[in-house]
N, C-alpha and C positions, 0 to 999 in steps of 0.2 A: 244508503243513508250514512252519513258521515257521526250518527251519536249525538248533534249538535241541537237536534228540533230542528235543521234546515233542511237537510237531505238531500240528495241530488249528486251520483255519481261523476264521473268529469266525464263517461262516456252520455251519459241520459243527457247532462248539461251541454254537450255538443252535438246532442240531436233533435232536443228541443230550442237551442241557442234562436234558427230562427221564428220560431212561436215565441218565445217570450219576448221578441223583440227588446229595442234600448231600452225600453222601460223596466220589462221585465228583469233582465240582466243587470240592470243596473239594480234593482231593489235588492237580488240576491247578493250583490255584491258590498252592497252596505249589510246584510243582513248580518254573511260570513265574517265582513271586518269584526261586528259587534261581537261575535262569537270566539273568535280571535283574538281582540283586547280583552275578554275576560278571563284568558288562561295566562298562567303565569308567566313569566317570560321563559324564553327556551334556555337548558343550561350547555352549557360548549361539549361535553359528551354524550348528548343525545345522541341515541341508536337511531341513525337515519330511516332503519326499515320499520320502523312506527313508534318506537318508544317515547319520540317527541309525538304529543299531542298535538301539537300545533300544522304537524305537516298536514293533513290531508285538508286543513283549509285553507291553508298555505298555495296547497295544491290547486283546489278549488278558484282562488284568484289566479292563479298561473291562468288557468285555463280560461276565464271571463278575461283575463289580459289578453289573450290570444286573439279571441274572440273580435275584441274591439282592435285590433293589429296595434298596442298601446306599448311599448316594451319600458316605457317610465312606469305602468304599472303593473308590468312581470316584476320588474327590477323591486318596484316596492313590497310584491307578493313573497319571494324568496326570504327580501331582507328581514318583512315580520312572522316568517316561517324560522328566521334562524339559520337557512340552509343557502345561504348566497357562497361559501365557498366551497358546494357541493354541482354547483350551477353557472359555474363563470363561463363557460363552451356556448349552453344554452342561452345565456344572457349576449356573450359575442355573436352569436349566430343573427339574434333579432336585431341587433342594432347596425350589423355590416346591411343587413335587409331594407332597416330604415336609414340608409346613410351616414350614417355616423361612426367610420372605421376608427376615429382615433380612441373615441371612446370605446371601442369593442378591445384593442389592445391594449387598455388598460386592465381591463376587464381578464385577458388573458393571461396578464401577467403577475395577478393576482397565486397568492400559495393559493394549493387545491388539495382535497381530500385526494384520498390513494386511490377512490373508486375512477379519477378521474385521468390520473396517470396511465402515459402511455395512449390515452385517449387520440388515433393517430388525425380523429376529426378535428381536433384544436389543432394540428399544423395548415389544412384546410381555410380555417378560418382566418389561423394568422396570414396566410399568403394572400388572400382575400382581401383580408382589411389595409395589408401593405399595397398591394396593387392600387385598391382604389385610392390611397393618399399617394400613388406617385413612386414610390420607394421599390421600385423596379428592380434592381439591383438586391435589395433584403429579403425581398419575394424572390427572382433565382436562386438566391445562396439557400434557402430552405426547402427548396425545389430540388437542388443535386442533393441537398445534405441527406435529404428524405429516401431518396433513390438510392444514394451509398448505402443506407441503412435497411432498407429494406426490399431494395430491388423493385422500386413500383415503377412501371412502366409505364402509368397514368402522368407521374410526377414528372420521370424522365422527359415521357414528349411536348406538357407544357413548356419545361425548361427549354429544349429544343425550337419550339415553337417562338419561346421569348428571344434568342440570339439573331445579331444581324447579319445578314447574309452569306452566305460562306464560311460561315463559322460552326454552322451545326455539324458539319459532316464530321470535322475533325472531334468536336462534343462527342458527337455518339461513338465514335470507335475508342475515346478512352473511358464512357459507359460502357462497351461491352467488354472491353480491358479488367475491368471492374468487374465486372459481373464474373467472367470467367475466371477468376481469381477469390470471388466471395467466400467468406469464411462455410456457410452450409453451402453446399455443392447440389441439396435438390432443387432449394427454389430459385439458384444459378442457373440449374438446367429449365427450368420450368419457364424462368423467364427469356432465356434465348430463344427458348422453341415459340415463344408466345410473342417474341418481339415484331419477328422472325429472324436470327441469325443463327444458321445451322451450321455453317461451318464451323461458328464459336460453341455452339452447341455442341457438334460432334466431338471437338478440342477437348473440351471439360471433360465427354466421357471417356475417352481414351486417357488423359490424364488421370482424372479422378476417379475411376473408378469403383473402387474400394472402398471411396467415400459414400457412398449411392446404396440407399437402405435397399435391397430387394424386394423387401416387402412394398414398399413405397409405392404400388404398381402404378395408383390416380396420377403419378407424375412421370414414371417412368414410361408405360406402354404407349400414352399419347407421343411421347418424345422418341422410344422407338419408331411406331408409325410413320412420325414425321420426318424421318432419318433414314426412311428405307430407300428411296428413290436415291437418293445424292450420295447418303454415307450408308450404305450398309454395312461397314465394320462398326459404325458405331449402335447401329440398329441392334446388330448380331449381338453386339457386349450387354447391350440392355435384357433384349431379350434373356439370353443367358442368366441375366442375374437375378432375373425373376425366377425362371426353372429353380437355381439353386438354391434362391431364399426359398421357397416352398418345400424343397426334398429335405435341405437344412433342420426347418422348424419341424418337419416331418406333418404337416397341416393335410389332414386327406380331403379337409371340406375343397382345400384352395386346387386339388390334381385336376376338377377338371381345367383350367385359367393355365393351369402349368402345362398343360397338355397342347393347347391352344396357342401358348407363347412359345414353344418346343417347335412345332412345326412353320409358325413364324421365321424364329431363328436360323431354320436349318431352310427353307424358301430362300430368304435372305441371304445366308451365305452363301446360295448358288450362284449369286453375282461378286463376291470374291474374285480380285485377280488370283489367279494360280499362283 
């Protein structure tokens, strides 16, 4: 119950949405407006996590907006919540759905609370909504920029996928140029191994070494693994630096994993040339 005399959760209300039918939905939805213009207006430092009174029926029209697939009245719902620039992703989201990309980056480009920063699902959106207006070219350039920055391999192969022919191959070897050079060196390795480029993979760790947390095993041991048949100098280094971060930290939960990666290592390095 929302405190209001109306009640109705947004989970109850999207499980009876189809019993009440449009009628239904629609009564509550003039019910909560009335409920809604009778609170004060929202002040600009309301405490998002409920200190405004107004959100939870703010909320409650989100979700009858949904309901009716309406995003002019999500968009109205937010705005008489107060909370439209905690929502502009949300709001992009619905309206690239219902066709309407130019409005969605608008919507994007809007300042946004810090909750929303960094939010890597608004780069998403914007390549989305650039795509479907045509802007080809502003949707790639967010596509590498995203990839330089965080090594997404998802990003990378749209980009790839978007260039004219002959032109991807040389794309992807100054991506993995890039990668092998990234300022962290694990999720460098992680995503060579995941691309698959092992020889760029092997490179990093023979290079970087030293850079490569030991402990780090969820990325290392896979990327050993994957490095045993072709590189196992670089297997052997991985390995290794697992054994040593655990005797390092002196962690006796972690001896058996180190015992494990030990005999790994020393497998491995039987295929060493002399």
């Amino acid at each position: 119950c929302g405190g209001d005399g109306i009640g109705g959760s947004g989970a109850i209300i999207r499980h009876f949405a189809e019993a009440l039918g449009a009628d239904g939905r629609a009564a509550l939805r003039q019910a909560t407006e009335a409920a809604l213009a009778a609170l004060p207006p929202a002040k600009p430092d309301d405490d998002w996590r409920g200190a405004n009174r107004r959100w939870p029926l703010a909320h409650r029209l989100m979700i009858l907006a949904d309901l009716e697939h309406d995003p002019d009245a999500y968009i109205a719902a937010i705005r008489a919540g107060g909370i439209e620039d905690r929502h502009a992703a949300e709001v992009a989201a619905r309206l690239i759905e219902a066709k309407r990309p130019a409005e969605a980056l608008q919507w994007l480009d809007q300042p946004r609370r810090h909750q929303e920063e960094g939010d890597d699902s608004a780069i998403d959106l914007r390549i989305a909504a650039l795509a479907a207006l045509g802007r080809k070219d502003e949707a790639q350039a967010l596509r590498w920029g995203f990839f330089e920055r965080a090594l997404s391999a998802e990003h990378l192969r749209a980009y790839l996928n978007g260039l004219p022919d002959f032109e991807d191959f040389e794309a992807e070897q100054k991506a993995l140029a890039i990668a092998v050079g990234h300022e962290q060196a694990e999720p460098a390795l992680e995503f060579l191994v995941g691309w698959p480029a092992l020889d760029r993979a092997a490179t990093l760790v023979r290079d970087r070494l030293a850079e490569l947390d030991g402990g780090a095993y969820y990325t290392l041991r896979p990327a050993a693994v994957a490095l045993e048949e072709k590189y196992p100098d670089a297997a052997t280094l991985l390995y290794r630096r697992m054994v040593e971060s655990v005797l390092d930290r002196r962690s006796s939960k972690q001896y058996p994993y180190a015992a494990r990666d030990l005999l790994s290592g020393t497998r491995t390095a039987t295929r060493l040339p002399a």
